[in-house]
Structures are given as structure tokens and as C-alpha cells.
matplotlib code that plots the C-alpha trace (Angstrom):
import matplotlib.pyplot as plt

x = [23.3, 24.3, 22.9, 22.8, 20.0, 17.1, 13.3, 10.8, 7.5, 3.8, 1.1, -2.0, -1.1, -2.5, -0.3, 1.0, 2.8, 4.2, 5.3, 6.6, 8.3, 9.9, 10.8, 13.1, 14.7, 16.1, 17.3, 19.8, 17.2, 16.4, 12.9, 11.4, 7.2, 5.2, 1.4, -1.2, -2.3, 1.2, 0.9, 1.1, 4.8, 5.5, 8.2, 10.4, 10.8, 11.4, 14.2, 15.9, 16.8, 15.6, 16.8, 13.1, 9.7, 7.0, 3.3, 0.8, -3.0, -4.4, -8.1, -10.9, -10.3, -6.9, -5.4, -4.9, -1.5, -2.3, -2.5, 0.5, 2.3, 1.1, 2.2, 5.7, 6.0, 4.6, 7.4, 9.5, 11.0, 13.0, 12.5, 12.3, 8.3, 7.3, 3.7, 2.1, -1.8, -5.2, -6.6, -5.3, -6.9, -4.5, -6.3, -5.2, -1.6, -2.1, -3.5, -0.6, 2.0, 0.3, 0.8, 4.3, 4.9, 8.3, 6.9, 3.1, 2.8, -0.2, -1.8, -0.5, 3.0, 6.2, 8.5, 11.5, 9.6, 9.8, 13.4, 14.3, 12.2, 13.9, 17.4, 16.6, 15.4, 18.2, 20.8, 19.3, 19.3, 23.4, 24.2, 27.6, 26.1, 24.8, 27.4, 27.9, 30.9, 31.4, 28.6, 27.0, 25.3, 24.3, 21.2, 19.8, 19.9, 19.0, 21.4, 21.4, 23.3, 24.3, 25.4, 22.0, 19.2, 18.2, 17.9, 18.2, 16.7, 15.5, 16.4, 14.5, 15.6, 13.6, 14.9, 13.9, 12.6, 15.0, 12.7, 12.6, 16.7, 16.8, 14.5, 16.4, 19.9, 18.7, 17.2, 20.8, 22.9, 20.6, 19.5, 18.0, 16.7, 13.3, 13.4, 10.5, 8.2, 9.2, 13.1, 12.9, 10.7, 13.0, 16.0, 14.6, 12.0, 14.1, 14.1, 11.7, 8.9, 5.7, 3.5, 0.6, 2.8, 0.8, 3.6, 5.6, 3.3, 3.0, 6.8, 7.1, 4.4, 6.2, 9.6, 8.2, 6.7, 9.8, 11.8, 10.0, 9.9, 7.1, 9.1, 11.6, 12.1, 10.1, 13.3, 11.1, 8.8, 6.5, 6.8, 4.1, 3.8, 7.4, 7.7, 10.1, 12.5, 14.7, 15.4]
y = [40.5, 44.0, 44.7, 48.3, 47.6, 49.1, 48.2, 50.4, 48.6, 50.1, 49.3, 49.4, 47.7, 44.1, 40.8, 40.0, 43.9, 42.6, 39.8, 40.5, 43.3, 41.3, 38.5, 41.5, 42.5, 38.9, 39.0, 42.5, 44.4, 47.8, 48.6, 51.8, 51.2, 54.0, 54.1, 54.4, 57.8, 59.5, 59.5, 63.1, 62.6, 60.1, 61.6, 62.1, 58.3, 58.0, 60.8, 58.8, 56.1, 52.4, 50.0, 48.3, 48.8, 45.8, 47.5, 45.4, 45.9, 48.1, 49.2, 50.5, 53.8, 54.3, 55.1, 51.2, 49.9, 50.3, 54.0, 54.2, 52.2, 54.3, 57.7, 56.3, 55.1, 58.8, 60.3, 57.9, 56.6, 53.4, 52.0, 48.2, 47.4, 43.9, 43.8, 41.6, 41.4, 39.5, 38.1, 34.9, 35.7, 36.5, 39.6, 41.1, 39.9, 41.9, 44.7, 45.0, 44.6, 47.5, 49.6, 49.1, 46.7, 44.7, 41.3, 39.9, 37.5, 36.5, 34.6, 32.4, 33.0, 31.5, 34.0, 32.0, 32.6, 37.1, 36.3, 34.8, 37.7, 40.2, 39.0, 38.6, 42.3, 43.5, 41.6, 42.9, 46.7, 46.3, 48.5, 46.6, 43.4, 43.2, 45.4, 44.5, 46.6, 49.4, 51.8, 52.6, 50.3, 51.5, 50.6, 52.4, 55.3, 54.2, 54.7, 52.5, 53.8, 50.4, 52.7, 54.2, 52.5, 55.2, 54.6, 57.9, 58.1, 61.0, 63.2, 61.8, 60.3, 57.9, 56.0, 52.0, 49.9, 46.6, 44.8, 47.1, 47.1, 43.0, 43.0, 45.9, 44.2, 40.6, 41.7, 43.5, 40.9, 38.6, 41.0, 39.7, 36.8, 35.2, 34.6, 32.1, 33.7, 30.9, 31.9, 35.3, 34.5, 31.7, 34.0, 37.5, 36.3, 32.7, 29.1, 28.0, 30.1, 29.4, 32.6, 33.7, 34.2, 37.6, 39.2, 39.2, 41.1, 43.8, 44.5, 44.2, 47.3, 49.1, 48.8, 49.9, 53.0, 53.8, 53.3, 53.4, 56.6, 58.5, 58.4, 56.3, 52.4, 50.2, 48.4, 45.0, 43.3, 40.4, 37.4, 35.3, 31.6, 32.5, 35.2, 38.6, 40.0, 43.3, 44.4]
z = [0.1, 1.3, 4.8, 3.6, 0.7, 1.7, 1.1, 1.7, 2.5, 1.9, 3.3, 5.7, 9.1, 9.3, 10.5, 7.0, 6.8, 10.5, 9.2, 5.8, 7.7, 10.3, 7.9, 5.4, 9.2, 10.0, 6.5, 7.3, 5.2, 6.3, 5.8, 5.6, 6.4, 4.7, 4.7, 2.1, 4.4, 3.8, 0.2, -0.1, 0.9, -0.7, -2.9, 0.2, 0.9, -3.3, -3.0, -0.1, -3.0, -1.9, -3.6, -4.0, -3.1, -1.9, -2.3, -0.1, -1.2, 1.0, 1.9, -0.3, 1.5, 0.7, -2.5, -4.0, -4.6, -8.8, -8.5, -6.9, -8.9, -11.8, -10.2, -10.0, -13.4, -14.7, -13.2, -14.5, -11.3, -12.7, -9.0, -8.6, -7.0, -5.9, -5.6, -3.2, -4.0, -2.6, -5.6, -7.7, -10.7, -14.0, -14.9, -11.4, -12.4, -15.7, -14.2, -11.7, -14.6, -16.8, -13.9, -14.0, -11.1, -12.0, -10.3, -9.0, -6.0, -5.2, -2.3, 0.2, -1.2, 0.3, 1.9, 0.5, -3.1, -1.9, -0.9, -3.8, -6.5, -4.2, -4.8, -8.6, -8.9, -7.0, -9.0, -12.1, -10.8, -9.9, -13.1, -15.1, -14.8, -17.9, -20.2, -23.4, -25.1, -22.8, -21.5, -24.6, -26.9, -30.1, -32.6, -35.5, -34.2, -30.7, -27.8, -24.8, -21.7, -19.5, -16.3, -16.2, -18.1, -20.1, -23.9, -26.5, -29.8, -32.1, -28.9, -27.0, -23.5, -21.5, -18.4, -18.6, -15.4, -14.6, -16.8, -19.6, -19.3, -19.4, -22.0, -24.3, -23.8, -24.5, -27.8, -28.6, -28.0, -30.4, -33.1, -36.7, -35.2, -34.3, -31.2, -29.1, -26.4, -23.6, -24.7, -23.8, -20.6, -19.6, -20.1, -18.6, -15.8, -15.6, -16.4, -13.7, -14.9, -14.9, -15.0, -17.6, -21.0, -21.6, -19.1, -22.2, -24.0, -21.5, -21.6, -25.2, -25.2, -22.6, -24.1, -27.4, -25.9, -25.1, -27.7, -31.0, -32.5, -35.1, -38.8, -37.8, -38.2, -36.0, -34.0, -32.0, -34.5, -34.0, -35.1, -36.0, -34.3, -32.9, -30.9, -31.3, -33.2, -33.1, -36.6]

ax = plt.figure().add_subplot(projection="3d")
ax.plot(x, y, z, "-o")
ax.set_aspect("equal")
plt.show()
């Protein structure tokens, strides 16, 4: 782990921000707190690059941790978010996920379970990981850059979250075949997983946002009783 990577951490001030806070320190973390109440700024702390964000619930009268989330994805900051919420329940999981949020803990979470979702997002963000043939990867018509996530097609540029990336480049590297839902979870979100299998579904509907196209070729098609393929 770099010493230098830097987290920034929102949220209200209660014992588990203290803690959560002091935990990333003893790890060589540097950790930018930012509060629900400086929101208006918020930009600023985006502009000074982070390497990931952990959003923490906060109170009913601040602006939640979901509309955040969803203010950062409309600009189409790529930025890695960990969000740590209060209830259990898979429908707050989804919620969080629709937002945009790259990973969901929820309750009485281990903080070597954070340490270890940190270290995976942050491996995944270290662009030239995950090249294939050089920095562009090419696809009907659809043009991946691997040194900065963002995918081109019919003119159109959009930038892809970690996720999105892990997502596009497994599909590339197996095209024309069906592949299983719990092989692509196992390979993108990793062998130990055990999470609600709708994730999958979100980021299949946010990838093809991004990449599909109006009159041209639908590229990642479903596959009944199997899973996904990218045609």
C-alpha cells in the first residue's frame, strides 16, 4: 500500500467516523474528513484527486449519502466510493449500487473486511493492470481506452467507474460466449462472494448505458438460464 493514497471520508461526526477514521491513519492512509454541511464545496475536495471515497450515512437533515453519490456519478466522476450504511436489508444494498456506489457494507462490519474492499478497489483503479493488447481495445465499433477508462462509440465518449472497467475488459477478453452469473461475480467482485446476485444486474444496466448505442448493434446480450454474453 502507498502511504501517499489518499481517502477522503464523509460524514456526520459520531464514534464510528472517529473510528473508521483513526483505523485508515494506523494504516498510512491520509484521510481527508468532509461533512454532509460542506456540500456546496464539495467539488474542491473531488478536484484534489483521492484515490477513494467512504460515504457514512448521515442524518435526516443532511443531504443523505445516495444523493451524493448520484451527483458524482452525473458528472461523471469515475471516483472509487465505499459506502458504509445502517440498514441490512438488500433493497438498501440495491439502492446504494443504483446510485453508483462501487461497494455496500453494512452493519457491524469488520474493519479487516473495509481494509480488504479498500485494497481491492484501489488495485483495480491502478490503470495497466488489466491491459489487454496495448491501450486501446477495439469492438465493433467500440473503443476501450485501458490508461483511462473511457470507452468511444458512435462519437460518443463516456468515462467507466472501476467496476464498469472490470466488467467491460472481462467480457473482451471472453467474447461469443455464454458466460454464468456466479462466473462473472466470482471473477469481477471475487471468489469469496457471497452478496445478493442482483448486483450483477445493476452493472450490467450501467455498463450498457454506457456503451450501447441507438442504431447500432446491441454489444452484452442476456442469456437465458446462463447469464451474459458480448456479441
Amino acid at each position: 500500500m502507498t502511504p501517499a493514497q489518499r481517502i477522503l471520508l464523509c460524514a456526520d461526526e459520531s464514534d464510528l467516523e472517529q473510528l473508521v477514521a483513526k483505523h485508515l491513519g494506523s494504516r498510512s492512509f491520509y484521510v481527508d474528513v468532509v461533512r454532509p454541511s460542506q456540500i456546496e464545496s464539495f467539488s474542491n475536495f473531488l478536484n484534489e484527486q483521492p484515490d477513494l471515497m467512504i460515504l457514512m450515512n448521515h442524518s435526516e437533515n443532511s443531504k443523505t449519502a445516495i444523493k451524493i453519490i448520484e451527483e458524482i456519478r452525473l458528472e461523471k466522476n469515475p471516483l472509487a466510493i465505499i459506502h458504509l450504511i445502517r440498514d441490512d436489508h438488500f433493497s438498501a444494498r440495491v439502492q446504494s449500487l443504483n446510485a453508483g456506489s462501487d461497494d455496500v457494507l453494512s452493519p457491524a462490519f469488520a474493519l479487516e473486511e473495509l481494509d480488504a474492499r479498500i485494497e481491492a478497489l484501489l488495485r483495480r483503479s491502478a490503470m495497466g493492470s488489466h491491459h489487454l493488447d496495448g491501450s486501446l481495445i477495439k469492438h465493433k465499433g467500440l473503443v476501450l481506452n485501458t490508461d483511462t477508462r473511457e470507452i468511444n462509440r458512435a462519437q460518443i465518449t463516456e468515462r467507466l467507474t472501476i467496476k464498469e472497467y472490470e466488467l467491460l475488459t472481462f467480457f473482451l477478453k471472453n467474447p461469443n460466449q455464454a458466460i454464468p452469473r456466479k462466473v462473472i461475480l466470482h471473477n469481477i467482485w471475487g471468489q469469496n462472494w457471497t452478496g445478493d446476485d442482483n448486483l450483477l444486474e445493476v452493472y450490467i444496466r450501467y455498463l450498457r448505458k454506457k456503451i450501447e448505442r441507438p442504431g447500432h448493434e446491441k454489444l452484452i446480450e442476456t442469456v437465458r438460464g446462463v447469464g451474459y454474453m458480448l456479441r
